[in-house]
N, C-alpha and C positions, 0 to 999 in steps of 0.2 A: 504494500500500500504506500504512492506515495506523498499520504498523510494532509490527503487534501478535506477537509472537513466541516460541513454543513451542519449547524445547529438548528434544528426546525422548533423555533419558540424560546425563544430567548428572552424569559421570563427572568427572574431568582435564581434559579437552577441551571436554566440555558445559557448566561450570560456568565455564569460564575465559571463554567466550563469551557467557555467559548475561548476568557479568559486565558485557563488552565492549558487547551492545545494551544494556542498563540505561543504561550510560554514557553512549550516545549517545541515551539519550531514549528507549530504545525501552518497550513494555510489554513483560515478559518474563513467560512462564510456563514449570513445568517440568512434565513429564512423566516418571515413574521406574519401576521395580520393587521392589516393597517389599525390603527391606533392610538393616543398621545405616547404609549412607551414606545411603539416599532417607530414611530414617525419621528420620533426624538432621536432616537440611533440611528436612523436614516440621515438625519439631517446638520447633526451635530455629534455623532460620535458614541459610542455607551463608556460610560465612568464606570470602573468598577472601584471601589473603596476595599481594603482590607481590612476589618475589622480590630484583626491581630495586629499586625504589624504598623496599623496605620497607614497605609503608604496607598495613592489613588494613580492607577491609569487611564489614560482615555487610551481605546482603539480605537478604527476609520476599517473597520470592517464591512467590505462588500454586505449591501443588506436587499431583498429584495422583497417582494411579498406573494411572485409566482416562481414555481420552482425553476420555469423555462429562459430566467431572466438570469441565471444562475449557470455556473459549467458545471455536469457532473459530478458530484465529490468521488473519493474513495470511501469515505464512513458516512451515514447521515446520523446524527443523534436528535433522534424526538424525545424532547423533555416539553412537553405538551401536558395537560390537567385531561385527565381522562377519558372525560365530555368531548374534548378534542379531537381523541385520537384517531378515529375513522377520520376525519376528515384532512388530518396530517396527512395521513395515511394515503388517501385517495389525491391528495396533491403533490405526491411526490411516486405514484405510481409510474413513470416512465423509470425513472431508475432504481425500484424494487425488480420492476423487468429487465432492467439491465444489469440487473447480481450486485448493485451497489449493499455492501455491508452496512446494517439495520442496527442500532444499538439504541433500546429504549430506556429511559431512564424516568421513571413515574412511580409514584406513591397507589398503594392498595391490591387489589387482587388483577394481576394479569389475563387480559380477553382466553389464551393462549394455554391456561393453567390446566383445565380439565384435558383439555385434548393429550395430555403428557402421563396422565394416571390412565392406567387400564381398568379401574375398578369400581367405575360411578355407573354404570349402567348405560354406557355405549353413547349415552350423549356427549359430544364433547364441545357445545357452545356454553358458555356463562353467561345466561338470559340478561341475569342485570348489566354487564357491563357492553356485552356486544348482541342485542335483543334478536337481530335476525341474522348473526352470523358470519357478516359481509366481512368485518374485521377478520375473523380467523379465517376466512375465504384468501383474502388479501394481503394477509402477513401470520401464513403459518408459524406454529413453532419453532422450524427446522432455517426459516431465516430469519430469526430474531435472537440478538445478543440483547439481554437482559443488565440493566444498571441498578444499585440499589447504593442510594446516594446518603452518606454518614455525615452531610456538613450541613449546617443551618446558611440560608441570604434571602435576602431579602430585598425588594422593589421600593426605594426611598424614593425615586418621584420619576416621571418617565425619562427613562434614558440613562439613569443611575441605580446602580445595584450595589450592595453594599454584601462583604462571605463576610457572616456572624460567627462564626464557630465549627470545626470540624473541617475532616479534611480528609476523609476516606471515600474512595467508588470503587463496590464490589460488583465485577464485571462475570459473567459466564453467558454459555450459549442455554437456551431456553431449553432442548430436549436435554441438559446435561452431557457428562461424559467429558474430556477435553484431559488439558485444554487445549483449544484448536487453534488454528493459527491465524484466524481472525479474532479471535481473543488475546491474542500473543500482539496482533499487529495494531490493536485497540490500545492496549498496554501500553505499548513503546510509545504510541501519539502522546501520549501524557507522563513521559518519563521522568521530567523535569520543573512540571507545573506545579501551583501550590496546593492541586488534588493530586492527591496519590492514591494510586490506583492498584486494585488488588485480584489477579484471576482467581475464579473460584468453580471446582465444576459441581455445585451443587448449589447455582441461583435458587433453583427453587423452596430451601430451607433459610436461603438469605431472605429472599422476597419476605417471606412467612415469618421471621423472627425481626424483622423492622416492624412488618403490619401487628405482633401481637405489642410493639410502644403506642403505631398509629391508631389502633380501632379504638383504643379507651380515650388516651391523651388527645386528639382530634376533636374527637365530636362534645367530649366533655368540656373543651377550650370554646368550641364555638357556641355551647351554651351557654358559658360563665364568662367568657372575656376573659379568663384569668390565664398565667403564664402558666407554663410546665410548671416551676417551680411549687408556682403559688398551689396549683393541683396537689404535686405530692406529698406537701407538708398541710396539705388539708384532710385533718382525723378521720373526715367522712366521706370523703370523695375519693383517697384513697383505697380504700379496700373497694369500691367499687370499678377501679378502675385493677383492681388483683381480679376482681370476678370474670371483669369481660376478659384477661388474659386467661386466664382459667378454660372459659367457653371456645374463645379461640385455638387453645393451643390443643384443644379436646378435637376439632373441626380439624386443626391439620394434623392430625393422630390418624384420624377416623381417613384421611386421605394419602396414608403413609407420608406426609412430611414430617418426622421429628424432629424437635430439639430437646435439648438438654440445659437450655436456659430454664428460670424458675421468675415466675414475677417480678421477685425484689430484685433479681439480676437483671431483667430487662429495662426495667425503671430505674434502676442506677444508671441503665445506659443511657438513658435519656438525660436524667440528670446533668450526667458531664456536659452535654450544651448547652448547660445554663438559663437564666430566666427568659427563653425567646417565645415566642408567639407561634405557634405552629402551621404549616401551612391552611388548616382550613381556616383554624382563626382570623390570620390573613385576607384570605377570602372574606370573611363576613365584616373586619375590618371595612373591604371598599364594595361593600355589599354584590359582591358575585353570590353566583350558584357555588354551594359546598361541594365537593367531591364525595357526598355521600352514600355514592354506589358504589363506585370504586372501592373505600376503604371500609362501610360497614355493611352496606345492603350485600356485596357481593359474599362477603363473611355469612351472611344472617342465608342465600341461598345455598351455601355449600351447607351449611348448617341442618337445613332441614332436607335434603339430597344425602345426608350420610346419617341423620336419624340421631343427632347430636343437640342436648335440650341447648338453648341459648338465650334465658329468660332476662337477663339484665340488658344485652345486646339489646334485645327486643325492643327496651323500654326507650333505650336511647338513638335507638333508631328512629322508635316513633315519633320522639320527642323532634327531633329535628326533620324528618320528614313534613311534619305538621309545621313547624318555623316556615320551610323551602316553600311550602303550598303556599302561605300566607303571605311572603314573599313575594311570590307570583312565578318562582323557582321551578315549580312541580304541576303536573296537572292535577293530579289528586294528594292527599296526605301521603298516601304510604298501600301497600300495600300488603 
């Protein structure tokens, strides 16, 4: 690969990345939807701020907002909000047909997930997050490299992104196995940047052991407004957020993904980033739609497909299902 690399969504995550190949030599381009953030990088450059170190660059990176306007990459990286994804997807369809390596990088349960177990009963769409399929039609499992992103950033105002914390991307191919050597050539693009990158041939217990921080800490921030922090040193919303890790980690039991993490380990990991805002909360910060398929509805249907009780999930699914309706988010509450 010769490390030419298209960011599709150069949000928090995309930008702090776009960033991180720059760094490492690579050629970056971005890919957006028109905007005040894409149109501010378009027209003035994207800041990114280091949180850590202090220290702010501007790039003058190629940015477009149709994929045609752009030269081929060798990698495309979609860090796109879930909601998105099909449609990522379907605009950069000339060069999934053209064997361009696929590296997704997004928070909750992958479209792609079932179709990888033999053991659910022969369906292998996940209704909630790809409804009729077309996604796993159009970015099977077998070309998609899976990202599962360990750093907090954040969108301080369009066209500036600020990396809060963390500094890990655990990188594997979707059907496992590996690693392969578009995993290898993933790795090297970011050899030198300030994410450091880690192959792994078992994304799909990485995916599952980030989601059992996301499904509690997410949806309980976007009720409360309150930080991670402020979540786990609260007497009572802690052990509720042990429960839903409990019910989660029972759901990816029941679909052979184990871990060996234990609640109060996973929520230390959180911990270490400190008092930030999590991405749904963000969300509901500049009143977008939650990602609440993605990271809980799609939990709550694997849940009930593997015969797995998931009674607290339930509550706080509803709860916020019923927010999104009211919103104007949702066509109905919930299902």
């Amino acid at each position: 690969m010769g490390h030419r690399i298209t960011i599709v969504g150069p949000g928090a995550v995309g930008a702090t990345l776009a960033g991180a190949f720059a760094a490492s030599g690579a050629d970056v381009s971005l890919l957006g939807r028109p905007g005040p953030h894409y149109d501010a990088i378009a027209t003035r450059g994207l800041v990114l701020y280091d949180g850590v170190t202090r220290s702010e660059h501007r790039h003058r990176f190629p940015a477009a907002d149709k994929a045609e306007r752009l030269p081929v990459p060798d990698l495309a990286v979609l860090c796109v909000k879930s909601r998105h994804t099909l449609t990522a997807a379907r605009s950069i369809r000339p060069w999934i047909e053209h064997g361009v390596d696929v590296l997704v990088v997004a928070n909750g349960v992958p479209w792609w997930l079932l179709s990888t177990i033999g053991h659910t009963g022969g369906e292998p769409v996940l209704r909630s997050v790809d409804p009729e399929g077309e996604l796993l039609g159009l970015l099977p499992a077998q070309r998609v490299m899976a990202g599962v992103a360990h750093f907090s950033s954040a969108v301080d105002e369009p066209g500036r992104v600020t990396h809060l914390s963390g500094t890990r991307l655990l990188v594997g191919d979707a059907t496992g196995g590996g690693p392969s050597a578009r995993v290898a050539r993933c790795v090297a693009a970011l050899a030198s940047g300030p994410v450091r990158p880690e192959a792994t041939v078992d994304i799909r217990r990485e995916i599952w052991e980030k989601l059992l921080g996301n499904v509690n800490l997410n949806p309980v921030s976007a009720l409360t407004e309150a930080t991670v922090l402020e979540i786990l040193d609260d007497p009572d919303l802690r052990p509720l957020c042990v429960d839903i890790f409990e019910e989660a980690a029972a759901v990816g039991s029941a679909l052979g993904i184990e871990t060996a993490m234990t609640a109060d380990e996973r929520l230390a990991v959180a911990r270490e980033l400190g008092a930030f805002r999590t991405s749904m909360l963000q969300d509901a910060d500049r009143r977008r739609p939650l990602e609440l398929d993605a990271i809980v509805g799609a939990v709550r249907e694997l849940a009930r497909r593997t015969g797995v009780p998931s009674p607290s999930l339930d509550v706080v699914y509803a709860l916020l299902a019923l927010r999104e309706y009211v919103r104007g988010h949702r066509a109905t509450p919930g299902t």
